[in-house]
Structures are given as C-alpha cells and as structure tokens.
NUZAKE-25544 format. One record per residue (C-alpha): residue number from 1; residue in three letters; x, y, z. Coordinates in Angstrom, 1 decimal. Layout:
node pos:NUM; code:ALA; px:X; py:Y; pz:Z
...
This chain:
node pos:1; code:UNK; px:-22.5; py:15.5; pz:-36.5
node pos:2; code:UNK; px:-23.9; py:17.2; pz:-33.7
node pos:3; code:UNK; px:-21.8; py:19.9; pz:-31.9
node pos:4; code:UNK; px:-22.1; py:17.7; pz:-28.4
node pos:5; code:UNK; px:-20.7; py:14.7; pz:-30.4
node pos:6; code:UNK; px:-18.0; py:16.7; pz:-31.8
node pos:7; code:UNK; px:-16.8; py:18.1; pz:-28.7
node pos:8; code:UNK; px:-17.1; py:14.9; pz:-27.1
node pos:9; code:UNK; px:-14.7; py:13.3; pz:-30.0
node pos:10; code:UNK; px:-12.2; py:16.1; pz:-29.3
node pos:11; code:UNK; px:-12.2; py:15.6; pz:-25.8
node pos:12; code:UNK; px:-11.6; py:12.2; pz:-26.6
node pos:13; code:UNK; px:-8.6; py:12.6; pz:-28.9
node pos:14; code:UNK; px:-7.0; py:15.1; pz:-26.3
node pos:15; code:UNK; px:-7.5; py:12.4; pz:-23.5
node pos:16; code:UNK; px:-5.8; py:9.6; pz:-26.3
node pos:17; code:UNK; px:-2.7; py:11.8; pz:-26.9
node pos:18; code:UNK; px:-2.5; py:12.9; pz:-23.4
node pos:19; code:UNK; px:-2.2; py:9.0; pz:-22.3
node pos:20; code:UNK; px:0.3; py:8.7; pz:-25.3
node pos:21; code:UNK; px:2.8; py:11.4; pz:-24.3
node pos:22; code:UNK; px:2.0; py:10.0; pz:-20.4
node pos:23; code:UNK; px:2.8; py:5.8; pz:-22.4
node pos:24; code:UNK; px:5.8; py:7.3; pz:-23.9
node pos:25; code:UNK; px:7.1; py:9.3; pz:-20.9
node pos:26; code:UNK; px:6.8; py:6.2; pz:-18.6
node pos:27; code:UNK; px:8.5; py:4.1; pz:-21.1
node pos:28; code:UNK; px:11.3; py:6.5; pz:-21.3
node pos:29; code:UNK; px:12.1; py:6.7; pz:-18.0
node pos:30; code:UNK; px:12.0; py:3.1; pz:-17.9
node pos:31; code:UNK; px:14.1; py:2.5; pz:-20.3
node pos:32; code:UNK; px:17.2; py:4.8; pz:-18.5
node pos:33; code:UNK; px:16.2; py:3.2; pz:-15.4
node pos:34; code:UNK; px:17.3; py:-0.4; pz:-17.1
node pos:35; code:UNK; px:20.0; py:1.7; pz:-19.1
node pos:36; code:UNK; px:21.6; py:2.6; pz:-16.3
node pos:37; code:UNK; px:21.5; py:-0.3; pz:-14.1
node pos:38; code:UNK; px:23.1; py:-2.3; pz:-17.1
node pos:39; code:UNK; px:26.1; py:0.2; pz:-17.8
node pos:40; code:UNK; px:26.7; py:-0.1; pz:-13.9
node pos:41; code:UNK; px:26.6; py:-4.0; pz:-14.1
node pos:42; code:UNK; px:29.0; py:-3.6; pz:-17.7
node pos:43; code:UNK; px:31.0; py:-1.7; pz:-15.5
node pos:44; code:UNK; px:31.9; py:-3.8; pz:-12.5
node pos:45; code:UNK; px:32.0; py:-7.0; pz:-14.7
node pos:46; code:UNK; px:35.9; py:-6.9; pz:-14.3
node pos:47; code:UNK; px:36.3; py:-6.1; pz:-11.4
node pos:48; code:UNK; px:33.7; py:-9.0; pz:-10.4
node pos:49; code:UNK; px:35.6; py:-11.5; pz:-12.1
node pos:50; code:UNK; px:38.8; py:-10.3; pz:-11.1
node pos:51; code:UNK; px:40.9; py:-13.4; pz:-9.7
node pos:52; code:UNK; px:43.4; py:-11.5; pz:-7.9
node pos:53; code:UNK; px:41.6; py:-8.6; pz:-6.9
node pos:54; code:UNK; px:38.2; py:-9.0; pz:-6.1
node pos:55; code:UNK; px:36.1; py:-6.6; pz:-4.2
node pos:56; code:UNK; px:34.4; py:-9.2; pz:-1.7
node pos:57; code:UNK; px:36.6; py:-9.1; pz:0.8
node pos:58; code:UNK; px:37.1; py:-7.1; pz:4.3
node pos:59; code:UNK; px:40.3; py:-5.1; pz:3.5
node pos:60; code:UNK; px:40.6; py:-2.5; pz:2.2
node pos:61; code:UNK; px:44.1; py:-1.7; pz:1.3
node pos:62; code:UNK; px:45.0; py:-1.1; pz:-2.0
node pos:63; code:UNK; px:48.6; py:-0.6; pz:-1.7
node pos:64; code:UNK; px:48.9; py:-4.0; pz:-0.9
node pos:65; code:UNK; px:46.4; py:-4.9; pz:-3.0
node pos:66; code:UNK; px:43.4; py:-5.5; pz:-1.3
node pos:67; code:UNK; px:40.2; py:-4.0; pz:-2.7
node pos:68; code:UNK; px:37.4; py:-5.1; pz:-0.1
node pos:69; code:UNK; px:34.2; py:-2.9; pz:-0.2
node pos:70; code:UNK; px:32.4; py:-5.1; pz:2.0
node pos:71; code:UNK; px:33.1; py:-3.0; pz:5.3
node pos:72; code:UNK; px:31.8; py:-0.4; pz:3.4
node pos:73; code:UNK; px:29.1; py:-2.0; pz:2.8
node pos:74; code:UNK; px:27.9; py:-2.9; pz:6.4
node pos:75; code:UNK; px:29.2; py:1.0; pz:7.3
node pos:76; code:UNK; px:26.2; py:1.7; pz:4.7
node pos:77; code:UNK; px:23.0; py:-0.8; pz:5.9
node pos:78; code:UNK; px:24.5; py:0.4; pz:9.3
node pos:79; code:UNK; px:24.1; py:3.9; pz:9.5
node pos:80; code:UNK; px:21.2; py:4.0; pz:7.2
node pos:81; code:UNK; px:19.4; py:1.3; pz:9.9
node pos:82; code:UNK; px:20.6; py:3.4; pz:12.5
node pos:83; code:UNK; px:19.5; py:6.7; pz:11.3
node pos:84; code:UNK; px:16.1; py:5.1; pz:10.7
node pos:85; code:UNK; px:15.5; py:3.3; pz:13.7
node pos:86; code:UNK; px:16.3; py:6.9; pz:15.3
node pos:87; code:UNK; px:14.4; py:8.9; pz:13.5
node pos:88; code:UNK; px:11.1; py:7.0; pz:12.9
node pos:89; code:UNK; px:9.4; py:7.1; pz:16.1
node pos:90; code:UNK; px:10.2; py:10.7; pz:16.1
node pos:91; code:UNK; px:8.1; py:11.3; pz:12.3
node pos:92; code:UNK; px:5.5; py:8.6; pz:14.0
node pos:93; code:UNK; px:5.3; py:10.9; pz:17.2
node pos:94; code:UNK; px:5.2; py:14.5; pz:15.2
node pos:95; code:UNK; px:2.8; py:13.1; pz:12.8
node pos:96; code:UNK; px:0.3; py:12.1; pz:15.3
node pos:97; code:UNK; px:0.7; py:15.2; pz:17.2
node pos:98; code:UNK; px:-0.1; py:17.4; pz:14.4
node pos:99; code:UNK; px:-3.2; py:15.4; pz:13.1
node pos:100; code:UNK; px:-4.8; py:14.6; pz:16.7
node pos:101; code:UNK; px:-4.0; py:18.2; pz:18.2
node pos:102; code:UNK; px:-7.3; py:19.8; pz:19.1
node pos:103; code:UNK; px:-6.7; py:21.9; pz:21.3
node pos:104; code:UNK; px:-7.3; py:26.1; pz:19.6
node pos:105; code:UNK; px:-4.1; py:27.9; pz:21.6
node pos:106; code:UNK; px:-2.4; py:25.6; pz:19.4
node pos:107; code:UNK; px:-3.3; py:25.5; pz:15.9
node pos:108; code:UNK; px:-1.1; py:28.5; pz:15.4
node pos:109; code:UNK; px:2.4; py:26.3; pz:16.4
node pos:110; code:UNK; px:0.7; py:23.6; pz:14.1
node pos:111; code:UNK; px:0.8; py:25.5; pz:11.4
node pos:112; code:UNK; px:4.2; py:26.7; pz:11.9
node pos:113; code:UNK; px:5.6; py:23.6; pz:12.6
node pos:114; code:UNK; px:4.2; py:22.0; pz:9.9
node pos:115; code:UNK; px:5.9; py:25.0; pz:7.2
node pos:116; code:UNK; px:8.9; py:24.2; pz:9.5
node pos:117; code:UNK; px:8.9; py:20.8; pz:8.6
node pos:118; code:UNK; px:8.8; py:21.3; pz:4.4
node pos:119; code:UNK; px:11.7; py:23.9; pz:4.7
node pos:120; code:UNK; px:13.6; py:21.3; pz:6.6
node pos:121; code:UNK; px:13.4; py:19.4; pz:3.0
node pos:122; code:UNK; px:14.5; py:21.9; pz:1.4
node pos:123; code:UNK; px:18.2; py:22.7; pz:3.1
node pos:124; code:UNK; px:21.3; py:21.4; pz:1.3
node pos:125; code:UNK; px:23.2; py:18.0; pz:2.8
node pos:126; code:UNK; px:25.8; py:20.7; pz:2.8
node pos:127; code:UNK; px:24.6; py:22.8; pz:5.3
node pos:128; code:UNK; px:24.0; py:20.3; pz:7.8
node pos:129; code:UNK; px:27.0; py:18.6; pz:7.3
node pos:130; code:UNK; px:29.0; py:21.8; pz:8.2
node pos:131; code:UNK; px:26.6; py:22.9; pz:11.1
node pos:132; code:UNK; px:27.4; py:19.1; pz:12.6
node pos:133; code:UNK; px:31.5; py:19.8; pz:12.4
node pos:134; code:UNK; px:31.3; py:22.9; pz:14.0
node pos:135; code:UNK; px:28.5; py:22.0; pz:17.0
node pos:136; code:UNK; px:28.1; py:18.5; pz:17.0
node pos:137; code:UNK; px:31.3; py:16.7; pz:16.7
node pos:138; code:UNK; px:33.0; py:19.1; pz:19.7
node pos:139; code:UNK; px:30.0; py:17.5; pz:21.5
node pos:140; code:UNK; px:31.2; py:14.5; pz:20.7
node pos:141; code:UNK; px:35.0; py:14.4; pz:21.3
node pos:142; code:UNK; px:34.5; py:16.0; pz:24.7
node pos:143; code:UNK; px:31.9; py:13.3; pz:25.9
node pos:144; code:UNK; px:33.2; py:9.9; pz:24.2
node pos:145; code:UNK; px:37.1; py:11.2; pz:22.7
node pos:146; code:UNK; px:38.9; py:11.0; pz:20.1
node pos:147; code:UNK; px:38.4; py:13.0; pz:17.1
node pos:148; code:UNK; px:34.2; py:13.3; pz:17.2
node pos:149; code:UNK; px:34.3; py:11.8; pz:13.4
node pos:150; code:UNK; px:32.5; py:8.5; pz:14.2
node pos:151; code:UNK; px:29.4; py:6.6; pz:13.5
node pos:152; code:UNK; px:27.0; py:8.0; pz:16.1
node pos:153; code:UNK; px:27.2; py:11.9; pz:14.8
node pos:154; code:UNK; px:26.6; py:10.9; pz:11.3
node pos:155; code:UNK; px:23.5; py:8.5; pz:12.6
node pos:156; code:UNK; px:22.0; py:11.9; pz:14.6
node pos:157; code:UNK; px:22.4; py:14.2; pz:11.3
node pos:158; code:UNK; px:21.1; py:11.0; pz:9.1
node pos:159; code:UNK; px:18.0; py:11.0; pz:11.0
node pos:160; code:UNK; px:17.2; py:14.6; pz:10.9
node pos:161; code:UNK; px:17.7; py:14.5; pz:7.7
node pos:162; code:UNK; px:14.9; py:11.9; pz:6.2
node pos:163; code:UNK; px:12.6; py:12.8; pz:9.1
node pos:164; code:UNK; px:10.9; py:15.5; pz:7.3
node pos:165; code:UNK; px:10.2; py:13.0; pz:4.4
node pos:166; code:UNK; px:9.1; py:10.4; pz:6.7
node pos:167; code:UNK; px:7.0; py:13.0; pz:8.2
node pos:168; code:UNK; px:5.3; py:13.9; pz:4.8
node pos:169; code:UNK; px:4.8; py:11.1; pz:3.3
node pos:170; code:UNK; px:3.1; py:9.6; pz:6.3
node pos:171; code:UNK; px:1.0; py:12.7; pz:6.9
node pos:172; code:UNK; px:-0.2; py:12.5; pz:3.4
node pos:173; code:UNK; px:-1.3; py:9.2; pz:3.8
node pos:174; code:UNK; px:-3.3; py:9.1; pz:6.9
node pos:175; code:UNK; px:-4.3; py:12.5; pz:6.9
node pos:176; code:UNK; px:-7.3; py:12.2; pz:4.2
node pos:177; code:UNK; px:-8.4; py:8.2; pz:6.4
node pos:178; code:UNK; px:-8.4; py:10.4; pz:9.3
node pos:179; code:UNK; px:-10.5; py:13.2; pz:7.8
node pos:180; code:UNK; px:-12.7; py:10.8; pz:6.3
node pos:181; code:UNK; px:-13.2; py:8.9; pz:9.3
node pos:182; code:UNK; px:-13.2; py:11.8; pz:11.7
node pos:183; code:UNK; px:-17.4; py:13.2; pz:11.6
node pos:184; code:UNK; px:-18.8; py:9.3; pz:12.2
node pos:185; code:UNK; px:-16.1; py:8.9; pz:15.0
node pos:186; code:UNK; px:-16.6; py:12.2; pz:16.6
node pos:187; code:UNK; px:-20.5; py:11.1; pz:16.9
node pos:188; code:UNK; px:-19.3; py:7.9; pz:19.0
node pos:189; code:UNK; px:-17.6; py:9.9; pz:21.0
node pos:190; code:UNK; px:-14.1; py:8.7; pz:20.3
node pos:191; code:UNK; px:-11.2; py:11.5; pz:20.2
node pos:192; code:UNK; px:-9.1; py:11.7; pz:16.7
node pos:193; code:UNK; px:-5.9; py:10.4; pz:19.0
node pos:194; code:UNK; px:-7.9; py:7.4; pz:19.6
node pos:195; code:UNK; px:-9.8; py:7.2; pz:15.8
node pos:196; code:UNK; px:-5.8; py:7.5; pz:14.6
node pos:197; code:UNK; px:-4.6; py:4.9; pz:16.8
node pos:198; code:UNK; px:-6.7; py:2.5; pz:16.8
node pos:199; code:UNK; px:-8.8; py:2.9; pz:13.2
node pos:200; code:UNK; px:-6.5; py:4.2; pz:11.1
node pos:201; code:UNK; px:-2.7; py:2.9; pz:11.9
node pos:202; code:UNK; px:-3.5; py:-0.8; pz:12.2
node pos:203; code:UNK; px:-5.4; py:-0.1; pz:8.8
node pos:204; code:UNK; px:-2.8; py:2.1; pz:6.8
node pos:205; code:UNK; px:0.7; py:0.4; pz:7.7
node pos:206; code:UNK; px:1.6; py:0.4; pz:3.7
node pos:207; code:UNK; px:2.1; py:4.2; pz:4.4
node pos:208; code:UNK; px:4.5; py:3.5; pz:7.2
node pos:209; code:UNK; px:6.6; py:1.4; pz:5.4
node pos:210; code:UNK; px:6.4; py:3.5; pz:2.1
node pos:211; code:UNK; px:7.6; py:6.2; pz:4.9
node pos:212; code:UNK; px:10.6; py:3.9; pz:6.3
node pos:213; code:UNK; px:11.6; py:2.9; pz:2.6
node pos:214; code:UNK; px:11.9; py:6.6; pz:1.3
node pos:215; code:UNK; px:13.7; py:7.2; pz:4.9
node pos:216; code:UNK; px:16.2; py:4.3; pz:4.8
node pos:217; code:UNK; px:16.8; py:4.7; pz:0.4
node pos:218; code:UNK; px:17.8; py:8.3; pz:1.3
node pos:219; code:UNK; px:19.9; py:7.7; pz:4.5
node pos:220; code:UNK; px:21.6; py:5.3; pz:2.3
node pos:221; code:UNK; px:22.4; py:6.9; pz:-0.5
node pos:222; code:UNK; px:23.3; py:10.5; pz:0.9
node pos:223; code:UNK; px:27.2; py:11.2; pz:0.6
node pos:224; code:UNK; px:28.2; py:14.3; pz:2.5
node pos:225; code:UNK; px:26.8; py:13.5; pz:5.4
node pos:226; code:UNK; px:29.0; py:10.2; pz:5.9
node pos:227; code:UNK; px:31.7; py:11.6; pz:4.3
node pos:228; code:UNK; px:32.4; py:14.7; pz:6.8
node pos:229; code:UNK; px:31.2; py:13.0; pz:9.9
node pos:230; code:UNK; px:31.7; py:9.2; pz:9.8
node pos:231; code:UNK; px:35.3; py:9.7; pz:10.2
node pos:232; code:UNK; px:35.8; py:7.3; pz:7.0
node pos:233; code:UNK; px:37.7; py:4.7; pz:8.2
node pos:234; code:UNK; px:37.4; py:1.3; pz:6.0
node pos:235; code:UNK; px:36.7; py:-1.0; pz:8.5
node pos:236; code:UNK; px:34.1; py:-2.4; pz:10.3
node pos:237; code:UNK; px:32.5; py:-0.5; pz:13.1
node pos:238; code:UNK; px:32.1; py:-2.4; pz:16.2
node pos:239; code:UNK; px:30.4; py:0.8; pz:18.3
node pos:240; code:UNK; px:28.6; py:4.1; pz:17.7
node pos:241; code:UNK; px:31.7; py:5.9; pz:18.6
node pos:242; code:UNK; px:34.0; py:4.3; pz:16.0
node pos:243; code:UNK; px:34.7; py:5.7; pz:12.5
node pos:244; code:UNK; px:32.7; py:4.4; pz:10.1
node pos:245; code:UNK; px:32.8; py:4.6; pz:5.8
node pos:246; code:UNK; px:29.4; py:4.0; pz:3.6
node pos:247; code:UNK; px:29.6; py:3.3; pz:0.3
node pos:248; code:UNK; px:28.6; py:6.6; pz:-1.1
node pos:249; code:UNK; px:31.6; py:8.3; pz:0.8
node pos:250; code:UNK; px:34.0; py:5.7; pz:-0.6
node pos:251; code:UNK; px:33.0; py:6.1; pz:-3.7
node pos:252; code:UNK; px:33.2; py:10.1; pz:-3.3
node pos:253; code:UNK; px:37.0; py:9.2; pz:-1.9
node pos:254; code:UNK; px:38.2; py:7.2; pz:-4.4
node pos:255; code:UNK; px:37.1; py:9.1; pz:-7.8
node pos:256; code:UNK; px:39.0; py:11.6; pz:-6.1
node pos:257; code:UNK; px:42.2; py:10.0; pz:-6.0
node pos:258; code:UNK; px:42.1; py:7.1; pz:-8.2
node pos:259; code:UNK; px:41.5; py:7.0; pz:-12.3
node pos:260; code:UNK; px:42.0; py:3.5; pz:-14.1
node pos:261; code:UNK; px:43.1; py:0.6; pz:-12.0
node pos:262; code:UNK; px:41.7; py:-2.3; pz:-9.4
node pos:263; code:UNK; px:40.6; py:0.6; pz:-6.6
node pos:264; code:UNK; px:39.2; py:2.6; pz:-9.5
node pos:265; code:UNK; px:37.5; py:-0.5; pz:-11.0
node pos:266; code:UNK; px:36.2; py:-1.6; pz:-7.3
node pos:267; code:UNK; px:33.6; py:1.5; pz:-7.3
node pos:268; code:UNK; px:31.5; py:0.2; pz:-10.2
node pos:269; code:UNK; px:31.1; py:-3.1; pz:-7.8
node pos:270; code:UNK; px:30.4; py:-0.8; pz:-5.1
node pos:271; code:UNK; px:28.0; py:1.5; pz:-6.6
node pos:272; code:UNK; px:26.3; py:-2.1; pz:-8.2
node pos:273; code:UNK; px:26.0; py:-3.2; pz:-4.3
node pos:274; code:UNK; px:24.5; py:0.3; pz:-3.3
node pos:275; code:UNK; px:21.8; py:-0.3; pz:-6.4
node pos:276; code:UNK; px:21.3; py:-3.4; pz:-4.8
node pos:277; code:UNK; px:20.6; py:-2.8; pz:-1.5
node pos:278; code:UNK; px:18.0; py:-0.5; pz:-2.4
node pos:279; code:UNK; px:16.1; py:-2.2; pz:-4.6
node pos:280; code:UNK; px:16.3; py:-5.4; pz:-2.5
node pos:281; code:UNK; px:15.2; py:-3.6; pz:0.9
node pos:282; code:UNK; px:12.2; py:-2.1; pz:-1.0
node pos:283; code:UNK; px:11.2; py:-5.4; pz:-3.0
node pos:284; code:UNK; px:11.3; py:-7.2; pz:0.0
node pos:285; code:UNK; px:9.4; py:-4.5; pz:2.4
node pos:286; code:UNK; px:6.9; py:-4.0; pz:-0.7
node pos:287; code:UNK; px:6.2; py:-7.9; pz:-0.5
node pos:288; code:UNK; px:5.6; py:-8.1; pz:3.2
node pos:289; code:UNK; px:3.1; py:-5.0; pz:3.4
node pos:290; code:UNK; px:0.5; py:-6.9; pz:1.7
node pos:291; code:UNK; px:1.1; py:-9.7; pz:4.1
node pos:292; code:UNK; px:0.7; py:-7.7; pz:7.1
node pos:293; code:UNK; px:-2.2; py:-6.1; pz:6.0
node pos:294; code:UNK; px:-4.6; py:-9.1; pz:5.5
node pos:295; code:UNK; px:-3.4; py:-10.4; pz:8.7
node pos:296; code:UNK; px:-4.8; py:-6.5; pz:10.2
node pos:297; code:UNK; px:-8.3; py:-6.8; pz:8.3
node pos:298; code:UNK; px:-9.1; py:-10.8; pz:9.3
C-alpha cells in the first residue's frame, strides 16, 4: 500500500474513534440527563399523589398542614420574567453599540467594555447578593419601606446578572453576519448601525431568543439571589415592592429545616415544577423561532 493510502487510512481510523468517544460521550450525558429527570419524578410521586397533602395548592403552611408550592411557583416565572424583560433591551442596546461603534476615540472603551463584560460572568451569585444587602436594599427601604427584602431588588440584581450572557451569546451570533455582510454594505453606502438593523436582526432572531432562553433558564434557576433579597415570603406577590419566594429559595429553606415528612416530600414536586418550567419555556420558544423566521424571509 502506498504511503498516501496508508496515512489516509490512519487518518481515517483516528476520525472513526474520535466520533466514537464524541457517540459515547453524547450518549452519556444523555443518559444522566434522563437519569436524573426520572429520580426527580420517583421522588415527588408521593407527594403528587398525596390525598391530604398535596402540593398544588396556594398555602403554604405546614404547621397546619398545608404544603402549596404554587406561590412559589408564580414568585419564580415572576422574577425570572421580570429580570428578563429588564435586562434584555439593555444586552440588545450594548450589543449594538459595541458591533456598530465606528468612531476611533472609542475603540479603546470598546475593548474594555467588552473584557468588562466576560468578567461580569465570572463573579459569584454570592458576591452580588451581599453587595445588594448592603447598597441596594437601604435604597430600597428608604424610597418604598418596609424592610427593602421584596421583589423589585431581587428583579434589578436578576438582570445584571444574565445580561452578560445575553450579551455574549447574542454578540457571538450576529457578530460573524455582520462581518460577513459588512464590505458589500459599506460599498452601498449603508452604515453597520443600519446593515445591523435592518439586514441582520430581522434575519438572525433565533439568536435573540437563544439569548432570552439562556437569560430567563438562569434567572430562574439562580438561588442566592432570591433567597437574600426577595424577602421570602410564601405568598403571592401582588407588587414589585412585596416579598416574594422562588422555587429555588424554597427549596434552599426547607432542606435546611425539614428532613423526612409532607414539607420535606413537597421539594421533589417543587424541584419537578422548576424542571418543568424550563424545559417547557425553551420547547415552546424553540418551536416558535422557526415560525417567525419564515415569516422574516417571505
């Protein structure tokens, strides 16, 4: 066999095992994804079909026996909704500032901005949450009372928290249409602000809504946040200034206190409704990007 033909058939069993270990790996991960969804759904099985103490209700009061997650569970879709429809426009906004900036004098606060932006990922929940009690919630209490633990603080830290992601992963996305685009526009004499708004947005909206699901799935699941800022109160919110509980932070409450039991037994149904939520928000946006997009392109 020729030496070409032999390297060629080594290259080819390196590119077969490669794509096994890659098979394998996928399949693996997989398989704990389903794992664990089914030792969740194992889990809350009792407390689901509990007769006397079921967890679809709107109290919460387990010393009289009442074991409703469900204000919890509009606390959650709440806040996350809130944070997100706070924070988006802001990533929307940055983003197109940073890719349609062309003025020089800038470039520098670009730049920085943009390393700004990745550290932002990078600080602990913990961190914010403890900056927010000591400058934000004083803030609070003087302008609107009471204790400053309510809804509205833990919807301003929520957004600045998944705005950097939002930021990123839209940025990444119509960065490389824009740099493609950007020569053959430049020679019609259109600006990138104008290439970006009106080429590459109406055309790209899967990123934007890849953006808002990452944005909303981590607004939803974060714990320390709600949990030091809400003001955890398990009952429904009727205003931004009201205490507020999320799932995560009840959940975070009760394995503190609680082992064995109906309240114990109630976190399994509330960490199946948290699963839930976020795969059924994503399904569904997933499904109506496509949608969208043919209407765009006809």
């Amino acid at each position: 066999m020729p030496k070409s033909d032999r390297a060629a058939q080594k290259r080819q069993d390196k590119d077969s095992e490669a794509s096994l270990w890659i098979r394998l790996a996928t399949f693996l991960a997989v398989l704990a994804v389903v794992a664990l969804c089914g030792m969740i759904v194992i889990a809350a099985l009792p407390a689901l079909l509990a007769s006397s103490h079921t967890p679809f209700e709107w109290v919460w009061q387990p010393y009289q026996g009442h074991f409703g997650i469900l204000p919890m569970c509009a606390g959650s879709v709440l806040l996350a909704l809130s944070a997100l429809a706070l924070g988006f426009p802001w990533a929307l906004a940055i983003v197109i500032w940073h890719l349609t900036e062309e003025a020089q004098a800038l470039a520098s606060a670009r730049k920085g901005f943009g390393i700004f932006i990745r550290l932002l990922t990078t600080v602990p929940t913990v961190v914010l949450s403890f900056a927010a009690v000591f400058l934000l919630t004083p803030l609070l209490r003087t302008a609107f009372g009471g204790t400053g633990m309510c809804l509205l603080g833990a919807t301003l830290m929520l957004s600045l928290l998944i705005l950097p992601t939002m930021v990123l992963v839209m940025e990444s996305g119509l960065s490389q249409r824009l740099d493609a685009l950007c020569p053959h526009a430049l020679a019609l004499g259109l600006s990138r602000y104008q290439l970006l708004c009106h080429c590459v947005l109406p055309k790209n909206r899967q990123t934007l809504i890849q953006a808002a699901v990452l944005g909303f799935g981590r607004a939803c699941g974060d714990t320390l946040l709600p949990l030091m800022l809400a003001g955890n109160a398990p009952k429904l919110p009727t205003g931004f200034t009201e205490s507020a509980r999320t799932l995560s932070a009840h959940m975070a409450l009760v394995t503190a206190n609680e082992v064995g039991g109906a309240a114990y037994n109630s976190l399994f149904a509330a960490g199946l409704c948290l699963l839930c939520t976020t795969i059924a928000v994503t399904l569904v946006l997933r499904r109506l990007a496509p949608a969208k997009d043919q209407k765009t392109h006809s």
